[in-house]
Structure formats: C-alpha cells, structure tokens
C-alpha positions, 0 to 999 in steps of 0.5 A, a space after each residue: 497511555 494515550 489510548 486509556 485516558 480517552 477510553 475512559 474519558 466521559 464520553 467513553 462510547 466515542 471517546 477514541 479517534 475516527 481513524 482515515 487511511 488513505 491509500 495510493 495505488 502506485 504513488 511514487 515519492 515524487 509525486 506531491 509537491 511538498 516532496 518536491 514535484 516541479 509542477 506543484 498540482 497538488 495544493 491540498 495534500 500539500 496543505 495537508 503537509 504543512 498543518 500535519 507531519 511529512 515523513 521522508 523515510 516511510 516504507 511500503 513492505 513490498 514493491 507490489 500492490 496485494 503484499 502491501 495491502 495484507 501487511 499494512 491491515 495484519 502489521 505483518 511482512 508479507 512472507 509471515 501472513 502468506 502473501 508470497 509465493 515459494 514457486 520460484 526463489 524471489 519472485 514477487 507475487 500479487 493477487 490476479 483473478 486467477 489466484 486460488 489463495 487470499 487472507 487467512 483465517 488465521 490472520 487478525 486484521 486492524 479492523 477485526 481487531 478495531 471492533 472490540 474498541 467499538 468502531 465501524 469500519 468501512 472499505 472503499 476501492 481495492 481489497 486484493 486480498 483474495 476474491 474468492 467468498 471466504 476471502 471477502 472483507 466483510 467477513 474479516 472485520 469490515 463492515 462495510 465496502 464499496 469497491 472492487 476485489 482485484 485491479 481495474 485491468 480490463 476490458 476482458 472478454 468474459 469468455 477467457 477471463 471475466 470482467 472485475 466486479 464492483 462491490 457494495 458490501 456483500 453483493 456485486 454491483 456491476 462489472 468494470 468495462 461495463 457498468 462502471 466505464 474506463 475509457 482506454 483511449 482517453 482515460 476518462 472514468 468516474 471511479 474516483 468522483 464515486 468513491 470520494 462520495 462514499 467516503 464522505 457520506 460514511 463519514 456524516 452517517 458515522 458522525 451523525 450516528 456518534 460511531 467512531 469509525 476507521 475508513 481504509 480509502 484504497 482508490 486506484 485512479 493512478 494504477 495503470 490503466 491510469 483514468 480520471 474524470 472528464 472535469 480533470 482529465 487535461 488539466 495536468 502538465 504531467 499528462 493523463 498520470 497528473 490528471 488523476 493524482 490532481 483528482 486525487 489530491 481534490 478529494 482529499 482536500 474535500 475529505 479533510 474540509 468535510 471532517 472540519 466542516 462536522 467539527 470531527 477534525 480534531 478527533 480523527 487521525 489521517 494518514 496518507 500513504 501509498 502501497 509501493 513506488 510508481 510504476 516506472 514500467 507504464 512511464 511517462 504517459 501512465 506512471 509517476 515519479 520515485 524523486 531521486 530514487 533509484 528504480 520503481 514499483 517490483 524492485 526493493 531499490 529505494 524508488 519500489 518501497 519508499 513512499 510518499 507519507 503524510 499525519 494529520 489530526 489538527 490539535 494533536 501533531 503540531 503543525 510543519 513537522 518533517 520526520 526522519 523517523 523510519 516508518 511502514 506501512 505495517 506501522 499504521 496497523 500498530 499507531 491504529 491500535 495505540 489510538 483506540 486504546 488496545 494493545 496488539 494481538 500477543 500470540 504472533 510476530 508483529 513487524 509493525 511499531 507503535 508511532 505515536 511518540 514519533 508523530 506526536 512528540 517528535 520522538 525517534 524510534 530506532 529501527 531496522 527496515 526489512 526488504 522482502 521480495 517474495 521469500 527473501 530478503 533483499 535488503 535491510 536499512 539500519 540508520 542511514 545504511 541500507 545493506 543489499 544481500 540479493 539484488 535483482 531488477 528483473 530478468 534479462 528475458 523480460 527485459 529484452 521484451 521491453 519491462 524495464 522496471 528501472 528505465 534510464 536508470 543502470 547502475 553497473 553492478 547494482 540494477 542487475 538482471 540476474 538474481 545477484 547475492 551478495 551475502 558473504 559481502 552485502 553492498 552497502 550505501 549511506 542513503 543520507 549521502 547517496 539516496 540514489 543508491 549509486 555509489 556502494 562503500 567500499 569493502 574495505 573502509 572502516 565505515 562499512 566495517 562498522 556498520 556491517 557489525 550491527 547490520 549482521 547482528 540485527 539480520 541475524 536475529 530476525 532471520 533465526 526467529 523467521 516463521 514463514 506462513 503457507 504460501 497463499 500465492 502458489 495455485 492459479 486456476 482459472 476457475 475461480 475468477 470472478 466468473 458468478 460473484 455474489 448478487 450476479 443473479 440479481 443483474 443477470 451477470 453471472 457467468 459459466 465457469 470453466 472445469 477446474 484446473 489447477 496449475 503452479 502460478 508462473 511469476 515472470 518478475 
C-alpha cells in the first residue's frame, strides 16, 4: 500500500524513493560504536543510529562474500540461486578469478526488477558475481559501475594469475596493483576516497536529472589486505583494521550530508549492512570485532552471519529506534521492491520478507532464519532459539596449518573440527540468555522439548519444498581469469590466455 500512494502520487515520474545500499566487506557486528566497540571511531554511522533504526538481530545469508552478494540482489538463499558448490558436502564456496561460473540468466536481480519502477541503478566496488562477460552487472539490470569484478587480492604476477581489473561500466579501466595502488607494507590506498566520490556524483547527476536511483555501494577497504588513505591510515587505536572503517564511517557520514544538502534525504532509503562477520582469520592487525559472538567470517556460529544493520530515511523511521526484528540480507531485496511500488517476482521461492512494517512501525514479523553452508543447512533461529544440525569450524588440517577461523574461542563440542551432525539431537541455545553460543540446553528439559517441536515442523517444511539451483561454484579453470577483460586493447593490457583446462574447484573450508 505504501508503494502505491507514492506511485500515483503528482509527481508520478520520481515519486517512489532513491534507494542506498551500503554494503561492508567483512564488517563485524562489533565494529561501530552504537553496538558498543570501546573506542567509539565512528561518530557518523553512529549518528546515523540514533536518527534512524539499529537492528540487533540481522542476518547475512552466508559466512562468505559472493553467496552473500548473489542472495542479497536475488532475495534468495544462495543454495536456490546457484551460489554454492556440491563438490564437497558443506563447503563454503566464493567467487575466485578462476571460477568458470557466475549469476544465472535465469535469475532476476533488484535492479532489473527496479527499472520497471523507472529507476537508474548504479554499482560501486565489488560484484562477485562472476567476471566472465555474461556475468557482467550491466547486463543484469545495472546501469552503471565503478569497481572491480572480484577481491583486491594481489599483487600477481600476470603470468600465473592476472591482476584485478577495475571497471567504469563496460570496459576495464586499469588493473589493481597497478594502476590503482595498494600498498601492502603500509596499507595505504586511495580506493575508498574514489569510490566515496562516485558515489556522490551519481547521487547530484540523478538528482539533477529528477531520476529515482537505487545505489549498491559495496566498498572493501576493510577485507584483507585491509587499506585506507594516507589522510586516515594511523588515526585508529585499532590499527590498520580501525584506519579503514574510520574512512568508511567518514564517507558515509559525507553521503548522508550530501543527500540533506540536495534536499533528497527525506525521499531516500538507506540502509547499512555488511556481507558476513569479520574475519577473525586476519585478526587483530587486519580483522574486526563479531561483539560477543561466537567465531567469524566461514562459520554459520553467530560471529559469521550476524551483522552490523542500520535504517535511515529521515521523515519516515522515527528517530533512536532498536529493532529485535529478524532480518537479512535477502530482506532488502523484498523492502526494496515494497518501496518502488512493485510486488516481488511470483514464479519462484523468494526467501526475503517485506520489512517496511518492522522499520517503519515497529512492527514484528515472525520468522525463522536459515543458516546454509554451501548445500546444508547448518542451523536455523526461530525466536531466541537457534538449533544446529551440523556443526563445523573447520577442518583439523587447516587448523594445524594456522586458519583458525574461531581463535581463543573453543567451545568443547561446539567449535568442532570435524563436520559434526546432530540432526537426530540438534544443539539448542537460547540466544537472549547466551548470545555466545556457549551453553547447549539440555536434552532433557521441557524447554528444549518445546522448542524443538516448533523448530522441527518449521525445518521440515522448508526442506520438503527446497529446489537447489545448478551449482554455479564447481568448475575452475585458469583460463578464464581476468587475462583480456573488456577495453585491454585500449590500455595495452590485455594478456595471453592459457589453454583451457578445466578441473573440479578444490574448496579447503
């Protein structure tokens, strides 16, 4: 209903609201202040808080950076929209240079969908969605892109493995390493001054232009190799890992000044977010806080998929609000839809809900939330109550190899190192009492019982009407890398190609 009064309103052209994403790369949930990180660096998202609506219980729908992505921009778990692999049972699985696989046809992402609302949508930083050229953003509803199709990892020496290629729309740019600096001993890069910029001048040309826009920031300055710029790098009493999420929270706080300053603010939705925990594989020098959460990033504990998640829309939200409300990521897709006046698409399983009642009236939506690690589903939340049916940290090889993705952190019989199942007997904590995930129920009590009675029916269903898609994550070949993207001629970097070679990808966690 909301969405129709504005479609029909006078100004039917842009009547419906400028949608914002923002979305961290490997942002814990105690990384900002308003969640309670000691040192308090970050005035502006905490502003951003207290004049909008913090959620405590959001989710991402994977521990990892491209399921996360494909599920926020499809409304769907990664496991229907192809971003998992069935190479090996539980594996998590994200998008590497070498990946022959990427974002199906066949799936509708927000943006396609937005257009027919008539908005222009613009992408800034990380796709991972598949770099090959059927992949490519612009060919999935975006109209624009500023960024990069995969992580800033690097540098490589363009003879095994190609650079990263930066992107304006169509055609690369440049590569990272090369033409767009990251200085490994000191961290120091320009990338999230650039892509602040981009943001704020698609914001004035769509405002001049009287266009409602949807804008998916998805910078990376806090994914390791961790980097900000020179003016921030220093500045943090949380090391290099505090110097780029000051830089972050600065930008934000100049986007949202930017949208008051055009007098846009009170027609545009913003919502702040972040893919999966920190990485508590590259902490302290270069990973974040989950808060009390147990584990990081890779793990479906609560420190790999519950995020840091702020709404604000002046006008709209009222003002120091703190939802309960169980949300994810795949919910934006849905809330997105509900604010331009279009209904989501009817010929699939959609896994995201509509929020708006939530955010705007303090409404709460019952629930569950499903955690998937590649093809299974490790846990589910219903209420307070998370039930694990498999658990798994990582494996005791790579554990012994130093990937700890749970340091200072073991839980006997929890943080296990073997792919645990516990189906017949999930583990079942109260995460109001124990957000740590420390102290299973007994198997015994009444409360597991009753609690377990509805988990069970909820569990059931959903897996009765699961419809896995094709399995975009399971063939590597080294041919494909970013060796000739689009516009090397231009820049005299394109690069030779090996011969094809495809092999099963090998996913260690």
């Amino acid at each position: 209903p909301l969405g129709l009064c504005w479609v029909l309103g006078p100004a039917a052209a842009f009547a419906v609201p400028n949608i914002l994403l923002l979305f961290m790369d490997d942002m814990g949930w105690g990384d900002l202040g308003a969640f309670g990180e000691p040192s308090k660096e970050t005035p502006n998202l905490d502003q951003m808080a207290s004049e909008g609506m913090l959620f405590l219980d959001f989710y991402t729908a994977n521990p990892l950076c491209s399921p996360s992505r494909a599920a926020l921009l499809t409304g769907r778990l990664p496991v229907r929209n192809g971003f998992y692999t069935t190479n090996a049972h539980a594996r998590n699985a994200y998008a590497p240079q070498d990946i022959v696989g990427g974002i199906s046809d066949s799936e509708l992402l927000l943006p396609e969908l937005l257009k027919k609302a008539g908005y222009v949508n613009k992408i800034i930083g990380k796709w991972h969605l598949g770099h090959r050229p059927q992949f490519h953003p612009l060919k999935h509803g975006f109209d624009e892109w500023f960024g990069s199709p995969n992580c800033h990892f690097g540098p490589f020496d363009n003879r095994a493995q190609p650079n990263i290629p930066v992107y304006r729309d169509w055609e690369m740019i440049g590569r990272y390493y090369e033409d767009f600096k990251i200085d490994l001993k000191t961290g120091e890069a320009n990338l999230t001054q650039i892509y602040l910029q981009e943001a704020l001048d698609f914001i004035s040309n769509q405002q001049a232009s009287q266009q409602p826009f949807f804008l998916y920031w998805a910078i990376d300055a806090t994914h390791a190799p961790v980097y900000a710029s020179k003016q921030f790098l220093g500045t943090s009493q949380r090391g290099l890992y505090g110097d780029a999420v000051r830089e972050i929270d600065d930008s934000v706080g100049k986007i949202l000044k930017h949208l008051e300053k055009l007098g846009i603010s009170e027609n545009t939705f913003v919502f702040f977010t972040s893919d999966n925990g920190a990485a508590l594989i590259s902490a302290p020098q270069e990973g974040g806080s989950n808060g009390p959460f147990l584990c990081g990033k890779q793990t479906t504990f609560e420190g790999g998929m519950r995020e840091p998640a702020i709404a604000w829309w002046p006008g709209h939200i009222p003002a120091g609000g703190v939802s309960h409300q169980l949300g994810s990521v795949m919910d934006l897709f849905s809330i997105s839809l509900s604010l331009a006046g279009l209904q989501p698409p009817s010929d699939r399983q959609i896994d995201g809900i509509d929020l708006l009642p939530a955010i705007l009236q303090g409404k709460l939506i019952d629930r569950p939330i499903f955690y998937y690690r590649g093809n299974e589903m490790m846990a589910v939340r219903v209420g307070p109550y998370k039930a694990h049916y498999w658990t798994w940290s990582n494996s005791w090889e790579e554990y012994k190899k130093g990937i700890n993705f749970c340091p200072g952190q073991n839980v006997s019989g929890v943080t296990t190192h073997t792919l645990e199942e516990h189906t017949n007997l999930p583990l079942l904590f109260h995460l109001g009492r124990d957000p740590g995930e420390k102290y299973p129920l007994s198997f015994a009590s009444d409360e597991y019982q009753r609690a377990m009675a509805q988990i069970s029916a909820l569990v059931q269903q959903h897996k009765v009407t699961m419809v896995p898609g094709v399995p975009q994550l399971n063939v590597c070949d080294s041919a494909v890398m970013n060796w000739s993207p689009p516009g090397c001629e231009k820049l005299g970097k394109c690069l030779k190609p090996p011969k094809s070679d495809p092999k099963k990808c090998i996913w260690p966690h």
